[in-house]
C-alpha positions in Angstrom: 99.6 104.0 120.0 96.7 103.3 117.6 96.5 100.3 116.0 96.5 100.3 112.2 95.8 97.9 109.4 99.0 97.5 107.7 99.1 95.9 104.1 102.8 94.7 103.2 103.6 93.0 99.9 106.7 90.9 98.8 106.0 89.0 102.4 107.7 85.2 101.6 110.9 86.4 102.1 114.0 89.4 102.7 112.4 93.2 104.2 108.7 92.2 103.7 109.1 88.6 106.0 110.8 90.7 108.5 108.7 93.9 108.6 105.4 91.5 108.6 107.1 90.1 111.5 108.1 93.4 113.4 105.1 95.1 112.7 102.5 92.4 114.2 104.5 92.0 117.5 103.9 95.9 117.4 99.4 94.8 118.0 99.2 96.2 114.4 97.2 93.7 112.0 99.2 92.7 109.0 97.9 91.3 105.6 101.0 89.9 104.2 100.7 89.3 100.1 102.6 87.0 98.5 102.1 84.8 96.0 101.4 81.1 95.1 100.5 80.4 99.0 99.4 77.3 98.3 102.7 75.8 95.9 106.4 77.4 96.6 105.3 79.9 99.2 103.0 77.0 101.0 105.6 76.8 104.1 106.1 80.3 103.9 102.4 81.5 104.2 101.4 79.0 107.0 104.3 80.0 109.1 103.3 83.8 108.2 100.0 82.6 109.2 100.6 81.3 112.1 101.8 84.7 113.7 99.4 86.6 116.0 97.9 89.6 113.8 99.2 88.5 111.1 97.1 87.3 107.5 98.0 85.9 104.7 96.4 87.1 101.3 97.5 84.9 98.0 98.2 88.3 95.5 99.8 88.6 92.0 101.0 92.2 91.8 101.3 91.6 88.2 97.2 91.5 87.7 94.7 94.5 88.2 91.7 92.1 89.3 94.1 90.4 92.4 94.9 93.2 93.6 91.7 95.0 93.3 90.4 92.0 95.4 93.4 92.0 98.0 91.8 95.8 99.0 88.3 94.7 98.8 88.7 91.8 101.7 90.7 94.0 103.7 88.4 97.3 103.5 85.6 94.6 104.4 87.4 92.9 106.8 88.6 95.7 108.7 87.0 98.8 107.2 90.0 100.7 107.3 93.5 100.6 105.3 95.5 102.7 107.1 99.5 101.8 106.1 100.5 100.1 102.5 103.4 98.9 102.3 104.8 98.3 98.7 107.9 96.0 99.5 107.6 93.7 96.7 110.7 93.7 93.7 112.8 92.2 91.6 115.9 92.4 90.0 118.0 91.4 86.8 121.7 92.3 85.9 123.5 93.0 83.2 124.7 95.0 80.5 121.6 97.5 79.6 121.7 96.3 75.7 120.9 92.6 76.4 117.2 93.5 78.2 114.9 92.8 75.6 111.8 94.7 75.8 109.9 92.0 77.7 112.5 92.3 80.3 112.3 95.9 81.0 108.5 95.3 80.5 108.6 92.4 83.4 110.9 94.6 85.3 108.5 97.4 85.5 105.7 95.8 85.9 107.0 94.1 89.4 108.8 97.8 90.3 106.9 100.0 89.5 102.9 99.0 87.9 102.6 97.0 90.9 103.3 99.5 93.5 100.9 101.9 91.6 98.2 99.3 91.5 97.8 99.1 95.3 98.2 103.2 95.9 95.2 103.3 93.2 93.3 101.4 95.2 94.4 102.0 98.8 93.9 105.9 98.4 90.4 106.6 97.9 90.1 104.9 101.1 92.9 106.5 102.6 91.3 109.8 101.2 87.9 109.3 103.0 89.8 108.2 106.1 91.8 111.9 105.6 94.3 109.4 107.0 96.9 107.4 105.6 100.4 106.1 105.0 102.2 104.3 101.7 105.5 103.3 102.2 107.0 102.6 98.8 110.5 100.6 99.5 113.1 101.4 96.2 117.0 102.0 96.2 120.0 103.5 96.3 120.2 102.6 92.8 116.8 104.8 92.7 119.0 107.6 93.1 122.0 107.0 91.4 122.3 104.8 88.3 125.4 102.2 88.3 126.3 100.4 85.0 125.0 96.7 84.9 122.1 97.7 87.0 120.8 100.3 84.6 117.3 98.9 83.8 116.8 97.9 87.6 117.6 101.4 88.5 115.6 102.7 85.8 112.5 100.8 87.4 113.6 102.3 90.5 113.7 105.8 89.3 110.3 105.3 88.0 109.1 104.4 91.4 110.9 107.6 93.3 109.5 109.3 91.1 105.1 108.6 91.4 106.2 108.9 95.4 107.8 112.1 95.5 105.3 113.9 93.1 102.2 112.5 95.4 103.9 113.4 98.6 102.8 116.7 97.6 99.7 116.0 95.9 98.1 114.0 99.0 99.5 115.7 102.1 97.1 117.6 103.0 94.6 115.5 102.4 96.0 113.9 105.5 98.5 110.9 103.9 102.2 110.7 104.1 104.0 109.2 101.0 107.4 108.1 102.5 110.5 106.3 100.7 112.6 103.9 101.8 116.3 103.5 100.2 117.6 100.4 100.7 121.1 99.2 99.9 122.8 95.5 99.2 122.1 93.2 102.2 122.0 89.7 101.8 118.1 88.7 100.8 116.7 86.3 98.8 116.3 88.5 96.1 119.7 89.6 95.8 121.0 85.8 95.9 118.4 85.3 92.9 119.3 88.3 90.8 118.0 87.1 87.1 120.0 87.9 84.0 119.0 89.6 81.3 117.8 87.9 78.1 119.7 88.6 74.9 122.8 87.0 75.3 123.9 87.4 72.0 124.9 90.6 72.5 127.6 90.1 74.9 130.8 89.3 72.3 130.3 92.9 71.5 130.9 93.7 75.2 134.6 91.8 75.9 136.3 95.1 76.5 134.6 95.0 79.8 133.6 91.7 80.4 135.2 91.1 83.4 133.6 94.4 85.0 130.5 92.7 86.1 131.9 90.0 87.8 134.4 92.7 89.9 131.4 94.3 90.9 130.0 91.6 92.3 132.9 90.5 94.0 133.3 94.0 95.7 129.7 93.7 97.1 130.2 90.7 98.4 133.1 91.7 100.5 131.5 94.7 101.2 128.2 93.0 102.5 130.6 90.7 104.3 132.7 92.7 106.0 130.1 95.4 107.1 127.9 92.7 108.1 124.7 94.5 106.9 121.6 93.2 108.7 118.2 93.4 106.6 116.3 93.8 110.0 117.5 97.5 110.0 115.1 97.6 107.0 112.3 96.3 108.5 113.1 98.6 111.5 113.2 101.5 109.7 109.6 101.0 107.9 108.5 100.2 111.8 110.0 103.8 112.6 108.4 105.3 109.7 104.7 104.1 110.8 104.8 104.8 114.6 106.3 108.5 113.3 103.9 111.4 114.4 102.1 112.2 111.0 102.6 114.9 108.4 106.1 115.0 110.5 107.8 111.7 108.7 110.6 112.3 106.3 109.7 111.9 102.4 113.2 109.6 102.3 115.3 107.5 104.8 118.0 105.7 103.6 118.8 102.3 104.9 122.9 102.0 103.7 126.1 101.6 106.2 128.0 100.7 102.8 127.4 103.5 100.6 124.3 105.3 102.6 126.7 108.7 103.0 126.7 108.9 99.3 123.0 108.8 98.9 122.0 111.1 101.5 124.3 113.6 99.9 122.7 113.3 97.1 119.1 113.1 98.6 120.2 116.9 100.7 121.3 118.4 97.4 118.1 117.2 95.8 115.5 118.7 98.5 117.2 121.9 98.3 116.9 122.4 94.9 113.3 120.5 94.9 112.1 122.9 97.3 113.1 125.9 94.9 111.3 124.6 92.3 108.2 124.7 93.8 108.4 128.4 94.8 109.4 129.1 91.5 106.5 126.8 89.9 103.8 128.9 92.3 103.3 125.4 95.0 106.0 126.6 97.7 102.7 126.3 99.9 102.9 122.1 99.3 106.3 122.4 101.2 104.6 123.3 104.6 
């Protein structure tokens, strides 16, 4: 097996600590991007650091010009990006009337802007290459959107959506665009789920105030009590890059609670995908 130059964001913690960790024991050399490396995420980055293949790259997602940079060292580094992994996200709860605009703007920008930012500048690369994978990590709730979750899935929809479109557009220029559906295991970003910002609305919500809180009651027994593992996450993304190329699937699903659900809905999906393509005159970009 080749070895590749992996770039894997959202590294401090949850999927990204654990795929940055399974896919350096693999030989593969790993630039984990995280944030702040040298305040919250100090211990973090020097224990990421201290792994064999593995660097460390201080990145805000959130800025253009970071980013930008993050590609630059790499490509001059290594002279190749071969795999980009956008792990990195966030999430807020809630009913969808108390986001204010600056949350669904903060939301987006981690979800979705930031993914985008690093497939701007990782595919002219991966174009010249004619060789490349981008691995953009979303959610069930990209698929399906539940109530209290609405502006999180919203973000995630927006992110299925640049993936599946340039799945087509860049396959045969010799780069797979593959999804990864994740659903509730017990990271650090689910125990830090934010809340939305405009409380005041939430009076007007008593009918079904105590909704919410069921919900997230049910998850938690449900996480308990099909002890979900977030290593089969970082497995999967590991499957997903040692998969032959132009053979890997445009969606796995990573979900023993409510995975069956999904993948019904992802078969229905690709069926009628696929006859909209033919009918649209690109049945070709299926092959």
């Amino acid at each position: 097996m080749s070895k590749k130059v992996v770039i894997i964001t959202g590294t401090n913690s949850g999927f990204g600590w654990l795929t940055a960790h399974s896919v350096a024991a693999l030989g593969h050399k790993v630039y984990a991007t995280m944030r702040d490396t040298e305040g919250k995420n100090a211990d973090k980055a020097k224990a990421l650091s201290a792994v064999e293949n593995i660097t460390v790259l201080d990145v805000t997602i959130t800025d253009d010009t970071s980013v930008k940079q993050a590609i630059e060292t790499i490509i001059a580094a290594e002279g190749s990006v071969d795999v980009l992994v956008n792990n990195a996200g966030f999430s807020m709860n809630g009913v969808a009337e108390s986001f204010t605009t600056a949350d669904v703007q903060s939301m987006f920008d981690v979800n979705v802007f930031a993914p985008w930012r690093f497939i701007k500048e990782a595919l002219p690369k991966m174009r010249k290459q004619e060789d490349g994978l981008i691995i953009n990590v979303t959610s069930g709730f990209g698929r399906v959107s539940f109530p209290f979750a609405t502006v999180y899935a919203a973000s995630k929809f927006g992110l299925e959506g640049l993936s599946e479109g340039l799945h087509y557009e860049v396959k045969r220029l010799g780069i797979d665009v593959a999804i990864v559906e994740p659903g509730a295991f017990p990271t650090e970003m689910s125990l830090k789920t934010g809340n939305a910002s405009d409380q005041s609305v939430f009076e007007g919500y008593s009918a079904i105030a105590e909704i919410p809180n069921k919900m997230m009651s049910a998850l938690g027994g449900l996480i308990e009590s099909h002890q979900t593992n977030p290593q089969d996450v970082a497995d999967a993304i590991v499957k997903l890059i040692t998969a032959e190329k132009g053979k890997r699937p445009l969606r796995t699903v990573v979900d023993p609670i409510t995975g069956e659900y999904i993948e019904a809905v992802n078969k229905t999906v690709e069926e009628e995908y696929a006859k909209g393509l033919t009918l649209f005159g690109m049945g070709e970009l299926l092959d």
